[in-house]
VOPAGU-2260 file (C-alpha; in pm, 1 decimal, decimal comma):
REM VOPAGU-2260
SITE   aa  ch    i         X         Y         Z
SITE  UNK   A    0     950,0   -1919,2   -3062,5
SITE  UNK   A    1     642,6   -2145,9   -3042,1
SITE  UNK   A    2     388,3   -2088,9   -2775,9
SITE  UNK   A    3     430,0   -2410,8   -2624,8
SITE  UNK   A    4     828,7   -2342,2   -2595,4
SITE  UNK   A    5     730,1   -1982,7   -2453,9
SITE  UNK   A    6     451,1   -2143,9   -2179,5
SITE  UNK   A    7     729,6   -2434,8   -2064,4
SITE  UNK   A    8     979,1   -2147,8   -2045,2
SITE  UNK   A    9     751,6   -1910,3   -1829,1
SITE  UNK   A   10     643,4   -2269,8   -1630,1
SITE  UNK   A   11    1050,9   -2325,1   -1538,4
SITE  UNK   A   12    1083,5   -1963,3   -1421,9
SITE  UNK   A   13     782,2   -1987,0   -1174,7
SITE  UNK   A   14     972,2   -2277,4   -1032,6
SITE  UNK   A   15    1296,5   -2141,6    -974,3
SITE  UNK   A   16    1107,9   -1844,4    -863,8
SITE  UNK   A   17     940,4   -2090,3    -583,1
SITE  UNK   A   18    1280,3   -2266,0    -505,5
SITE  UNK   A   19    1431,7   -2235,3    -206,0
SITE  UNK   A   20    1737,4   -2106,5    -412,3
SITE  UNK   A   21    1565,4   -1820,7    -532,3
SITE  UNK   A   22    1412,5   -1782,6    -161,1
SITE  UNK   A   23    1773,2   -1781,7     -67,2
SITE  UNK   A   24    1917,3   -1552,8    -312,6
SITE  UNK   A   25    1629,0   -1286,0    -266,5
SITE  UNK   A   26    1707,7   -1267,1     103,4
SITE  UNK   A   27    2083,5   -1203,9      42,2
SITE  UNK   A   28    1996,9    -949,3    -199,6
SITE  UNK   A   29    1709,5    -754,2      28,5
SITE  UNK   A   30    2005,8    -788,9     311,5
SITE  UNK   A   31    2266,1    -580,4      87,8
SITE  UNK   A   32    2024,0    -350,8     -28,8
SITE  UNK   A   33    1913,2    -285,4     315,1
SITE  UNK   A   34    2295,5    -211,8     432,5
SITE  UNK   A   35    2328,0      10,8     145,7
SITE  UNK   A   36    1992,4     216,8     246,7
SITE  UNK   A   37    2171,7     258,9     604,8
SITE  UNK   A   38    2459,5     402,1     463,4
SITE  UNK   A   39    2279,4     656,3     290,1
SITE  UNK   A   40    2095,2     730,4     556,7
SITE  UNK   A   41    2422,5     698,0     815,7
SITE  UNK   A   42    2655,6     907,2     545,1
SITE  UNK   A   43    2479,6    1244,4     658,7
SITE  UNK   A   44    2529,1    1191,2    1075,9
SITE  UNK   A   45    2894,9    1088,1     989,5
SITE  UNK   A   46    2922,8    1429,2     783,9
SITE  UNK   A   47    2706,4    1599,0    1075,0
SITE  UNK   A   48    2467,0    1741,5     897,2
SITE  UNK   A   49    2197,3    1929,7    1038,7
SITE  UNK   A   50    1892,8    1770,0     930,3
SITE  UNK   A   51    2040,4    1386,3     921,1
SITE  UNK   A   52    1771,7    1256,7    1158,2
SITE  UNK   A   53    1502,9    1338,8     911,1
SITE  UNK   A   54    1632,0    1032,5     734,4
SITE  UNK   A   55    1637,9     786,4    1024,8
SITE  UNK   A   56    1282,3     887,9    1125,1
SITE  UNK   A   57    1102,2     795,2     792,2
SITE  UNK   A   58    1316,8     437,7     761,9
SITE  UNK   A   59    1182,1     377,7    1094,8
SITE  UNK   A   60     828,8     487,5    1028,3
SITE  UNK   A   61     786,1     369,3     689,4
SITE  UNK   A   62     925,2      -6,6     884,2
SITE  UNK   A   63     669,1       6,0    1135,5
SITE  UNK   A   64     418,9     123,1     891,1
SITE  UNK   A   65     482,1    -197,2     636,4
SITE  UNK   A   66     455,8    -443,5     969,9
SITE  UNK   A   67     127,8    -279,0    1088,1
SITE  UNK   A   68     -32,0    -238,1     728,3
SITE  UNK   A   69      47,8    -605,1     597,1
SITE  UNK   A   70    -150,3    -784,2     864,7
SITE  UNK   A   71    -433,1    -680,5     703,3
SITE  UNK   A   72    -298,1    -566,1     324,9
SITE  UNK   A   73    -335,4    -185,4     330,0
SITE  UNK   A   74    -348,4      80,5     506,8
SITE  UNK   A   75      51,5     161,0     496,4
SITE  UNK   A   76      -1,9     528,0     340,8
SITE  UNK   A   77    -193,2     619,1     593,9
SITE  UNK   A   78     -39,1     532,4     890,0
SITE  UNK   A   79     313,0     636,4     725,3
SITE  UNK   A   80     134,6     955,7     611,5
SITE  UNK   A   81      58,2    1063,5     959,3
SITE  UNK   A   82     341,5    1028,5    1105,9
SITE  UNK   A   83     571,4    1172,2     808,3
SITE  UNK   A   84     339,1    1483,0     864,9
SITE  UNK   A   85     528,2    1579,7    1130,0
SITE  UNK   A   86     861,2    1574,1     979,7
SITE  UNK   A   87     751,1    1875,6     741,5
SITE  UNK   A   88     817,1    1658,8     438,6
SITE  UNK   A   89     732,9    1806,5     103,1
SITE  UNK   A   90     378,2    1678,6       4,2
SITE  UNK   A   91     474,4    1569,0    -389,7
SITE  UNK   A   92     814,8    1419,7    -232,5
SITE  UNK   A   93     589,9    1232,8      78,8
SITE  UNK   A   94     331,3    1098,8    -188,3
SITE  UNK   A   95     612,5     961,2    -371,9
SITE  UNK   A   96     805,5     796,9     -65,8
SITE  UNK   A   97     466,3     615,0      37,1
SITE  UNK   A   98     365,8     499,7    -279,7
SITE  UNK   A   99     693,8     350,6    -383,6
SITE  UNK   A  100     758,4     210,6     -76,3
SITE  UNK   A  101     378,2      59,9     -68,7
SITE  UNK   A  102     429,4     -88,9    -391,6
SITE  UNK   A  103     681,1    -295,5    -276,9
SITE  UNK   A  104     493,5    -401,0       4,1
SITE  UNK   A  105     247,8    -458,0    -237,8
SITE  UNK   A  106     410,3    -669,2    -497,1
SITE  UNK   A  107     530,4    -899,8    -209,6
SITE  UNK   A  108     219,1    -983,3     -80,4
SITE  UNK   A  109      69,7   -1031,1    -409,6
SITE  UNK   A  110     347,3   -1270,0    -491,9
SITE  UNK   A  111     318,8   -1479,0    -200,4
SITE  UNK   A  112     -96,0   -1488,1    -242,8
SITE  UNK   A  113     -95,7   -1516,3    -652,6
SITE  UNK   A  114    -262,6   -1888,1    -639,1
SITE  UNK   A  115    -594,6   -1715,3    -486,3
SITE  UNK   A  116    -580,1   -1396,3    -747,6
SITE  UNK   A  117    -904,3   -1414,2    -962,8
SITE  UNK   A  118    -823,1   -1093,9   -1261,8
SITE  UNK   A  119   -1196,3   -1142,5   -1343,6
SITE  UNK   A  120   -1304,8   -1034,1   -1031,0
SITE  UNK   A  121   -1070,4    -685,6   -1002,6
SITE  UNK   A  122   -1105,9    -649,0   -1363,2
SITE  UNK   A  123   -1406,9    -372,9   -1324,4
SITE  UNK   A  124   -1256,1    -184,9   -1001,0
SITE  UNK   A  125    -896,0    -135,9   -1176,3
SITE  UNK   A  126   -1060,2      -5,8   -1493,5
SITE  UNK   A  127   -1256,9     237,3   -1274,9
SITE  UNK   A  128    -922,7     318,0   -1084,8
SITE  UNK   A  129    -741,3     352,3   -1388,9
SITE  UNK   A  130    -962,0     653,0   -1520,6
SITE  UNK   A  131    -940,7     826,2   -1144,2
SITE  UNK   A  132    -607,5     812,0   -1057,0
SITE  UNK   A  133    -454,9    1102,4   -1283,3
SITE  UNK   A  134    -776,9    1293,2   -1161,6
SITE  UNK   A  135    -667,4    1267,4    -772,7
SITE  UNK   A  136    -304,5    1372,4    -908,8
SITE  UNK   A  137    -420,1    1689,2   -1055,0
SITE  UNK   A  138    -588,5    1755,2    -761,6
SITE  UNK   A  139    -310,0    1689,4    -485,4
SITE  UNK   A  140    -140,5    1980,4    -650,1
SITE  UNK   A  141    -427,6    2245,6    -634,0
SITE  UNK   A  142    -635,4    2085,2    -328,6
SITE  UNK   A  143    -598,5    2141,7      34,1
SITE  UNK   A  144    -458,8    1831,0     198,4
SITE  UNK   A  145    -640,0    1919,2     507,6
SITE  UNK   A  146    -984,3    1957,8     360,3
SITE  UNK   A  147    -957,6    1568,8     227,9
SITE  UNK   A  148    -809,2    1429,9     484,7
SITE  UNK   A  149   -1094,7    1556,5     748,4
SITE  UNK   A  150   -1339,4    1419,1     564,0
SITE  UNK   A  151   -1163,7    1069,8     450,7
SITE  UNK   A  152   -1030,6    1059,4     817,2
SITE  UNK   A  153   -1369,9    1117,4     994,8
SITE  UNK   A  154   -1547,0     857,8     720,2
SITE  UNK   A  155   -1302,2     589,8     829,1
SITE  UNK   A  156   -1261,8     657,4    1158,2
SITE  UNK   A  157   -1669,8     676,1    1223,0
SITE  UNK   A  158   -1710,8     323,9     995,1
SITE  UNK   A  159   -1423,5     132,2    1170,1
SITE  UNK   A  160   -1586,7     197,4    1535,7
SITE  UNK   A  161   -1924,8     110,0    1364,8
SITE  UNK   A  162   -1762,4    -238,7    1212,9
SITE  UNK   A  163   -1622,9    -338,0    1536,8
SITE  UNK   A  164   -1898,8    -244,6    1786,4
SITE  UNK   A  165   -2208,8    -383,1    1565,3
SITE  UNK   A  166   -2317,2    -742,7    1699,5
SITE  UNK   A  167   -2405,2    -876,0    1316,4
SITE  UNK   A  168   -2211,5    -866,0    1000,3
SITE  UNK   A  169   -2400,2    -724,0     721,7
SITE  UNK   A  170   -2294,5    -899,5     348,1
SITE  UNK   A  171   -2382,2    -693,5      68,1
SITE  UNK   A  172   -2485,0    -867,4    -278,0
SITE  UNK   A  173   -2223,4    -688,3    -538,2
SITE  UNK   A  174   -2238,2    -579,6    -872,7
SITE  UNK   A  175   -2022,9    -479,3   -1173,8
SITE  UNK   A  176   -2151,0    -111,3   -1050,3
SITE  UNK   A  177   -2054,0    -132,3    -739,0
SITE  UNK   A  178   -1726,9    -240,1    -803,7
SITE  UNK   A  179   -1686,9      48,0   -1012,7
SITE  UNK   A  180   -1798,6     316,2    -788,4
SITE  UNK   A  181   -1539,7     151,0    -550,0
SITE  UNK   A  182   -1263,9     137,4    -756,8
SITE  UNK   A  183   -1297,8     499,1    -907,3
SITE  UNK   A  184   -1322,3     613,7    -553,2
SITE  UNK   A  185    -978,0     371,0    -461,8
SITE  UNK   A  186    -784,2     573,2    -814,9
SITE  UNK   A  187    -880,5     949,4    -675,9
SITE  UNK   A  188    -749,5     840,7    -299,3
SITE  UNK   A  189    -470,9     694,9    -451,2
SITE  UNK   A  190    -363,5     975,8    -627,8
SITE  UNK   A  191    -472,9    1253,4    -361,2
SITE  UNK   A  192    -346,5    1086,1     -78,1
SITE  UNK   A  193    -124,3     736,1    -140,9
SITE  UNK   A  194    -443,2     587,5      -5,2
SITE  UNK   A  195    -651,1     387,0    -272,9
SITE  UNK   A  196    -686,0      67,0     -87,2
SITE  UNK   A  197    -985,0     273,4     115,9
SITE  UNK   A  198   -1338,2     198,1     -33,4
SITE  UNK   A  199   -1185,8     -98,9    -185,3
SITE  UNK   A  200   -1137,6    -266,1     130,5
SITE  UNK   A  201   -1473,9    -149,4     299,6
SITE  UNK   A  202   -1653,7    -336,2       8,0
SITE  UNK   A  203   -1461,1    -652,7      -2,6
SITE  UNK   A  204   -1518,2    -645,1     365,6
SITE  UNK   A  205   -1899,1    -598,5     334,4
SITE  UNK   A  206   -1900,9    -912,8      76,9
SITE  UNK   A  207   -1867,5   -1088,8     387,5
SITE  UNK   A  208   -1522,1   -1299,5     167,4
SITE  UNK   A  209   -1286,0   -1453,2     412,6
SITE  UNK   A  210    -968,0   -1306,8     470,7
SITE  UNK   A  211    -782,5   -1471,1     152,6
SITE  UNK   A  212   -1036,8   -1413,1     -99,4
SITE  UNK   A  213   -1061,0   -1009,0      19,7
SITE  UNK   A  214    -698,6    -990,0      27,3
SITE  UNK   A  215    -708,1   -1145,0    -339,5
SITE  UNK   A  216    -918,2    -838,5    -452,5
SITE  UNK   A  217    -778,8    -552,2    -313,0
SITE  UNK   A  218    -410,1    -637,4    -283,4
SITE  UNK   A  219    -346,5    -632,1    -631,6
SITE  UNK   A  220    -579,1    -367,8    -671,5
SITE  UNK   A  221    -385,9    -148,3    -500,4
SITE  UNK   A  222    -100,8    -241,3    -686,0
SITE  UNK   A  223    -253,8    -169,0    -993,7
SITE  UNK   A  224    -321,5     158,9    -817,2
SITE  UNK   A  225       5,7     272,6    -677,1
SITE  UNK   A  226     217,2     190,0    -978,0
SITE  UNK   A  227     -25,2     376,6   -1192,0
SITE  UNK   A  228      31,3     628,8    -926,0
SITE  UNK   A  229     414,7     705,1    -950,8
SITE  UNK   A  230     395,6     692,5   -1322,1
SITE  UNK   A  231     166,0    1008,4   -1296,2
SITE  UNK   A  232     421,7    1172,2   -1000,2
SITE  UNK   A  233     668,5    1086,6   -1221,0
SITE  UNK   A  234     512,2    1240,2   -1498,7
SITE  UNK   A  235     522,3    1570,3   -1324,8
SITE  UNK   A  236     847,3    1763,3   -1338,2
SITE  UNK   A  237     945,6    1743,4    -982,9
SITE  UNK   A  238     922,9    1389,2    -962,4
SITE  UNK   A  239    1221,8    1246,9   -1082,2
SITE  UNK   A  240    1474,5    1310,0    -791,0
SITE  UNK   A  241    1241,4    1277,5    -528,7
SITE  UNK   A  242    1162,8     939,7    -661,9
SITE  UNK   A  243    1527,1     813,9    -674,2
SITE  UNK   A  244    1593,2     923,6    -339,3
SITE  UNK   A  245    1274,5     744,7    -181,6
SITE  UNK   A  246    1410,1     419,2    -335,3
SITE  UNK   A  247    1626,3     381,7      -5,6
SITE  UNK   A  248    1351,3     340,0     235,8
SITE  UNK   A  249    1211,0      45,9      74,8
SITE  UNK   A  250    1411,4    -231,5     224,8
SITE  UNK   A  251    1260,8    -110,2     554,5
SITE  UNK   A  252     893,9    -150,4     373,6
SITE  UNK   A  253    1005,2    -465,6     257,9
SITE  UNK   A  254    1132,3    -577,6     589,0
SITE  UNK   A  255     849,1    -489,1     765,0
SITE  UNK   A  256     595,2    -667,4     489,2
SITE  UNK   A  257     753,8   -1013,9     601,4
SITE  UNK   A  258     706,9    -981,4     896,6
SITE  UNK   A  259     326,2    -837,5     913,6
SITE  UNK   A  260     239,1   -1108,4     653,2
SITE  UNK   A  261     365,9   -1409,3     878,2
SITE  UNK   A  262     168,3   -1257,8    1130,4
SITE  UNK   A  263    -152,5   -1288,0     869,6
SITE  UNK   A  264     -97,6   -1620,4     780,7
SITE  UNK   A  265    -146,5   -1688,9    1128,1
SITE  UNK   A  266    -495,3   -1555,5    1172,1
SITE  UNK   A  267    -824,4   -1679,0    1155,5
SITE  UNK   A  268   -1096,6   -1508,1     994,4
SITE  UNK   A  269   -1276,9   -1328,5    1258,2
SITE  UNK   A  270    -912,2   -1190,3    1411,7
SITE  UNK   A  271    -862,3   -1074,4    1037,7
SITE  UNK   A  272   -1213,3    -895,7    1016,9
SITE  UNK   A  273   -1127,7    -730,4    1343,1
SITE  UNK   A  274    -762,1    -602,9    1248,5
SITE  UNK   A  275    -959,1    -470,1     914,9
SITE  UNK   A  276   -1165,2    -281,5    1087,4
SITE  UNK   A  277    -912,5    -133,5    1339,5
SITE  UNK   A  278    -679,5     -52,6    1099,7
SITE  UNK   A  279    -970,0     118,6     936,0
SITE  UNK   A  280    -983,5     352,5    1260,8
SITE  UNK   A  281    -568,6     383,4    1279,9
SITE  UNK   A  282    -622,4     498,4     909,8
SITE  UNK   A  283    -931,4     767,4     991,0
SITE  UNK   A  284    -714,4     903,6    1302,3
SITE  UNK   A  285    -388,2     916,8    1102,2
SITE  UNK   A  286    -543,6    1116,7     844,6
SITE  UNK   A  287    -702,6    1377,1    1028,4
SITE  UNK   A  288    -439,1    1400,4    1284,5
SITE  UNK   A  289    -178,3    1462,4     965,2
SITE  UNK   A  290    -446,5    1728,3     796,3
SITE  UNK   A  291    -444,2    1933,3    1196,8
């Protein structure tokens, strides 16, 4: 096949990806794989099982936590993380439900803002994530969650408040070392916590971009991030299962994605810089409250 056949090819599936067939057909398709999530998750209150709520509470949280999170583009491990705390969730099996469930999230969003992507720009922060991420694996297993999330929650929390109550916005000049130190910093927290969209968006934020261009740095960043992510849980011996099983909660992501995305498009800059920054605080308190 000739590179010119292979480019019109690739051309005519971007278009029927853009049709409003496609549109259409994805809908119907999200639809039945949402009913079939709900059975699963109805299947053990029919049988009367003892711990079938467990279930219904992480559909709805990881739901609310994809609505919340896509307004701004991140932020969904974190708030899911806090409140899955509380359902005494197995850490490896939690990691694993946020991360897949984020990457679809993810890979939405990215599709829908793909025209404003620039690879250049990411190209330094994913390499730098890249080389992290198994590190902040290794570590989940033989760290204390509470020790990281403290810290990472009281960081957040304390720049968020500062963000929002500061009467000027400072804009940082950027470099290729910068980006680095951001996006090794993004791989670790991805790993360690489901969480590498962090110091990523903190420094697109301080670029002083407007809400497109940061979302076209750190969405597929995090991407980049969480799939590398899974492929390290799954890696691990106790992944597989777990893995499988959190595929039924990520309709609800899904779900929740469109909506908190429509509600994006709909903002202007300065309402975008604020939810940033609040979700930045939502983030802090979620992980400390899930480390107490």
């Amino acid at each position: 096949m000739s590179p010119n056949t292979l480019l019109t090819r690739i051309v005519a599936v971007g278009r029927w990806l853009d049709s409003s067939r496609f549109k259409r057909f994805a809908l119907v398709a999200l639809a039945v794989w949402a009913l079939v999530g709900f059975w699963d998750i109805a299947r053990p209150i029919i049988e009367k099982r003892p711990d079938a709520w467990i279930e219904i509470a992480v559909a709805a949280v990881v739901l609310l936590a994809a609505l919340v999170s896509s307004i701004a583009g991140f932020a969904f491990s974190a708030i899911a993380g806090s409140a899955l705390a509380y359902l005494d969730l197995d850490p490896m099996h939690a990691v694993q439900t946020m991360v897949l469930c984020s990457i679809a999230t993810q890979l939405y969003a990215v599709w829908k803002i793909r025209e404003s992507i620039r690879w250049s720009e990411i190209r330094t922060m994913v390499a730098a994530g890249t080389a992290t991420v198994p590190l902040g694996v290794w570590l989940l297993a033989r760290v204390d969650a509470s020790v990281y999330a403290i810290g990472l929650g009281a960081f957040l929390t304390a720049y968020g408040c500062y963000v929002v109550t500061r009467r000027e916005s400072l804009v940082v000049r950027g470099n290729r070392w910068l980006d680095a130190a951001a996006g090794a910093l993004g791989g670790i927290m991805g790993g360690l916590a489901g969480f590498p969209g962090s110091f990523v968006t903190i420094w697109c934020a301080m670029r002083g971009w407007d809400k497109l261009r940061q979302r076209a740095v750190y969405q597929p960043y995090i991407l980049v991030m969480q799939v590398l992510t899974i492929a390290c849980l799954w890696w691990h011996a106790t992944a597989h299962a777990a893995v499988a099983q959190a595929l039924i909660f990520v309709p609800f992501a899904l779900v929740g994605a469109i909506g908190g995305l429509a509600v994006f498009q709909r903002m202007t800059n300065k309402q975008f810089h604020l939810a940033v920054s609040l979700l930045l605080v939502a983030s802090g308190i979620g992980l400390v409250a899930r480390a107490l």
